[in-house]
N, C-alpha and C positions, 0 to 999 in steps of 0.2 A: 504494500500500500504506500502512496506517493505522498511527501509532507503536506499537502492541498487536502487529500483527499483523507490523513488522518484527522485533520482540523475539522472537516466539515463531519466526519463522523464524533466528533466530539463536543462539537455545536451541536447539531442533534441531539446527542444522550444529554446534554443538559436542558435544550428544552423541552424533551419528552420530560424527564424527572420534572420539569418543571408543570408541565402539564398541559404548554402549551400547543393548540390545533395542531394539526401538519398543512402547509400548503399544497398544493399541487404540484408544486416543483421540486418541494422537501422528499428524497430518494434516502427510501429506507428497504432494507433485505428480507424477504417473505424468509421464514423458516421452513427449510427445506422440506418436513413433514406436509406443510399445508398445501404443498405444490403437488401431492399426492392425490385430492380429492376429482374426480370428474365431475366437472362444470356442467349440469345438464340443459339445455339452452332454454327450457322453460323456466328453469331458477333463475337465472341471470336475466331474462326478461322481464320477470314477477318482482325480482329485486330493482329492476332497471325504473321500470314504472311507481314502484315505491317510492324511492329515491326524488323523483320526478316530483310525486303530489306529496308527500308527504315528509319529505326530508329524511335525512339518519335520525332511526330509532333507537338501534340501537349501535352500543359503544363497540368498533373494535379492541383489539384485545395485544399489545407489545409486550414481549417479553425480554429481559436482560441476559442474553448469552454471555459473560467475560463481557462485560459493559458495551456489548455489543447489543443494538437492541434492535428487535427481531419481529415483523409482524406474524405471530400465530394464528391470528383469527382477523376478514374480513377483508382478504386481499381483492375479492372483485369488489366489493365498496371501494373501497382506496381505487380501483381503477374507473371504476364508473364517474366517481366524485371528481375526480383529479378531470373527466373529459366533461365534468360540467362546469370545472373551475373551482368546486367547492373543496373546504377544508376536511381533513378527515378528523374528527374527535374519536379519542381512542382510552383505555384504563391502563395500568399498568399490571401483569398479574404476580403477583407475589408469591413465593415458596409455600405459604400455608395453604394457601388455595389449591398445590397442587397434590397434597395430600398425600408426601408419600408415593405420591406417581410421576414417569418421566414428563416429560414436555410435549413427546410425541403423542402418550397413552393420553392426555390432555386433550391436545387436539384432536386425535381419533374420536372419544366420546362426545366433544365439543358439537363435531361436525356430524357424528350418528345421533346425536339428539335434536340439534337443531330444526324449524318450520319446514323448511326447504325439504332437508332432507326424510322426513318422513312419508314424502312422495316418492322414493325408491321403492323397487322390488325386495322380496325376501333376497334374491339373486343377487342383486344388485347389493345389497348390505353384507351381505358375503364375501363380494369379490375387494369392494372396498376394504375391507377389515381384512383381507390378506393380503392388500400392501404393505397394512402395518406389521406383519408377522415375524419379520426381522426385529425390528427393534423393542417389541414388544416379550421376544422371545428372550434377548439379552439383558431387556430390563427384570427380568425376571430371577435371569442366571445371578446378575448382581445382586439382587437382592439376597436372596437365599447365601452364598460367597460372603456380605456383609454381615449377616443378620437380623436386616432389616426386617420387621412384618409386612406380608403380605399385602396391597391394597387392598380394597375391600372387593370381595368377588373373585378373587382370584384363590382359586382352588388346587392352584399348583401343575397345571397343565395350560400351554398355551392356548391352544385349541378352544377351551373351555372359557377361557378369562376372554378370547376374540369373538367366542360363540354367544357369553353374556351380554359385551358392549353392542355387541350386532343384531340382538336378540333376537337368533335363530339358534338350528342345533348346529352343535357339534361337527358332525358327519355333515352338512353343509357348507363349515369355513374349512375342514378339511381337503375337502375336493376342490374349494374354489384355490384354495393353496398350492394344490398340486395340480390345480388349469393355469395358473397360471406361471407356473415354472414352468410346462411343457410344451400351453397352446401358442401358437402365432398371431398377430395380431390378427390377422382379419378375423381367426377363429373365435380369440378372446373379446372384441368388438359385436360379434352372435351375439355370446352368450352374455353381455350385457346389458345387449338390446334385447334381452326375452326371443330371436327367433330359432333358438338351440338351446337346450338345455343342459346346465352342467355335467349330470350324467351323459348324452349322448355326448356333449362337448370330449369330456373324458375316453367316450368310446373312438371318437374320430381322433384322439390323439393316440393311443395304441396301435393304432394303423400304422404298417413298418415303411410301405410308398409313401414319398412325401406329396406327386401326384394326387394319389388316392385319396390321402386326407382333403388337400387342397377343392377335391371331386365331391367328394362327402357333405364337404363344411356347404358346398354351393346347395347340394340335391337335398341336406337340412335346412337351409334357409329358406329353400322355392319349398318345401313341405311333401318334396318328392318321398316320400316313403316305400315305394318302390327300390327305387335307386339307392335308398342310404341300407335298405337291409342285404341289397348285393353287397353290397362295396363293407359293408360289418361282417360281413361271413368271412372277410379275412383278418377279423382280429384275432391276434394273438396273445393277447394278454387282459385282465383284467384290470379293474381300478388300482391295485395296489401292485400293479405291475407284475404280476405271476405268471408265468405263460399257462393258456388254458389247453387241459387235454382237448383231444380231439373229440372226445365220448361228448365233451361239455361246450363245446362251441356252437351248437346249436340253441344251447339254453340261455345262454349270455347274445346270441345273437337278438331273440326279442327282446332282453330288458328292454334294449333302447327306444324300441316300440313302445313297448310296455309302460315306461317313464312318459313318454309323449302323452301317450291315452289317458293318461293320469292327469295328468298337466292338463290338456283338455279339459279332462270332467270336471277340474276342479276353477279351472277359468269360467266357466260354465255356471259354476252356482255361487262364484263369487258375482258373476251379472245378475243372475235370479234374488240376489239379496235385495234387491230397487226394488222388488214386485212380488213382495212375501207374500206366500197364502196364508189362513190360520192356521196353527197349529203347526205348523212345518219349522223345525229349526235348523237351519242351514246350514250353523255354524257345527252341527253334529257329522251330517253329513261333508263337509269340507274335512274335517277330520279327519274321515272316514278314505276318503280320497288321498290324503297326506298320508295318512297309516297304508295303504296299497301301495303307495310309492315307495315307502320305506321298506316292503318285501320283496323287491326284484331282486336279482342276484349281482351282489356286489363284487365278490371276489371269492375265490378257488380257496375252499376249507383249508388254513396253514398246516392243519394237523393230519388228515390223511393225504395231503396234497389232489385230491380229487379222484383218486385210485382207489378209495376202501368202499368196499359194503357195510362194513361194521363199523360205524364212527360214530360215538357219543355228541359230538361235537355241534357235528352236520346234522343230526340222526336221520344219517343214509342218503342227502341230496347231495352230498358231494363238493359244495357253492353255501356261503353265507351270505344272510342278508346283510345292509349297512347297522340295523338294528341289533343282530345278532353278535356282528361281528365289533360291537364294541362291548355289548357285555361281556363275552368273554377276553377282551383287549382289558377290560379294569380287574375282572376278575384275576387275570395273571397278573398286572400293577398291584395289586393288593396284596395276590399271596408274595414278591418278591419283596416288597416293604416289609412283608410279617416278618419273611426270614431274617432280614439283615437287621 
């Protein structure tokens, strides 16, 4: 940093401390987590027109890096304001506020609570919450390594602490975590938009052609079903990367189907909620619908590897569901904690 350009960041932190506006000209550094969140262009419209008729409600939010100060919350403000000339008024957050949590875990919940954002998909608050699975991950390691107590919620598995802030399961920010370490953009761009689903999303990434997938991801988004169950009968492997026997590729080739059908029905009586009959409770049967999707087959039984007749495990299908196959994932976390 250039002697100009340490001064002007030092002018700054004293009129932030101070508590004075920002101009529009006054250039200050988004913290790198918040650069994380996708802008969905109806939020930024809804926000735009706010702005417009009703001015900043509310306060953005700077925070003090090594006297470096940082904006963590309300970086399209500050850019919308800045192109209508106005000042951004901002708070400062302070260490108790964060409770024990990093800066990043901050912002994550900041942004999964927020107006705006609870126009997201179950989908969509998934895949968001495993951008943050890195740091969230190591915020965790540190603590534990310290001492520290837990934040609150956190149960000592990351999965778990990103599946609470995201308020879905488990087995949902799992997969979006591992779509998005394997999918491609345009695949990961689907399944954000709702026209692919994480499961099939997942299915078209075990595909070994990169072709293929490329073929897949298209004949998923035109809703070719046809086309996407050829082109699935050459997967290889399951969600958790197993390679599937041959006896079982059949069975794993409709999940994907299967998942879809689901998703349908249940898109279906999420509309029919506008137009109750009596007596009909929809929110049962949506359930109901979410429970079926959670029984297709996820991955190739760890324990007979999909070869036994005899498996307590499976009892005898060979394939576990998402549902299944994390009760027995806590069941073995538990007995290993008893031993040691």
């Amino acid at each position: 940093m250039s002697t100009s350009q340490a001064c002007q960041s030092e002018d700054l932190s004293k009129k932030i401390r101070a508590g004075i506006p920002l101009r529009p000209d006054d250039r200050i550094l988004p913290q790198p987590a918040a650069l994380k969140f996708h802008k969905l262009p109806a939020h930024k419209e809804l926000l735009q027109k706010s702005l417009r008729d009703h001015g900043q409600l509310t306060e953005a939010t700077i925070w003090f890096d090594d006297n470096q100060p940082l904006l963590c919350d309300g970086n399209t403000r500050r850019q919308l304001l800045a192109e209508m000339g106005k000042p951004l008024f901002y708070r400062t957050l302070t260490a108790e506020e964060l409770n024990n949590k990093t800066i990043e875990e901050w912002i994550l919940e900041k942004n999964l609570n927020g107006s705006l954002a609870r126009q997201l998909t179950d989908t969509q608050r998934a895949l968001q919450t495993a951008e943050f699975e890195p740091e969230v991950r190591a915020a965790s390691k540190t603590r534990m390594k310290c001492g520290k107590p837990a934040t609150e919620g956190d149960v000592g598995r990351t999965e778990e602490l990103l599946a609470k802030i995201a308020a879905c399961k488990p087995s949902r920010v799992r997969q979006a975590i591992e779509l998005k370490t394997k999918a491609d953009r345009a695949l990961y761009q689907a399944v954000w938009e709702g026209s692919i689903s994480i499961s099939t999303g997942l299915g078209i990434v075990s595909l070994v052609d990169e072709a293929t997938r490329r073929t897949a991801t298209a004949a998923a988004k035109a809703g070719d079903k046809k086309t996407l169950k050829r082109l699935l009968r050459n997967r290889t492997h399951d969600d958790l990367r197993q390679t599937i026997p041959t006896t079982l590729q059949p069975v794993f080739e409709e999940a994907s189907l299967f998942d879809q059908a689901c998703r349908q029905i249940h898109s279906a009586l999420v509309t029919l909620r506008q137009t109750t009959a009596p007596g009909i409770d929809l929110n049962k049967l949506c359930a109901v619908a979410n429970t079926l999707q959670d029984q297709k087959p996820y991955c190739v039984c760890p324990y007979c590897i999909g070869t036994h007749d005899d498996c307590h495990v499976c009892e005898n299908n060979r394939w576990l569901s998402v549902v299944r196959y994390e009760t027995v994932r806590n069941d073995d976390i538990a007995r290993r904690r008893n031993r040691s």
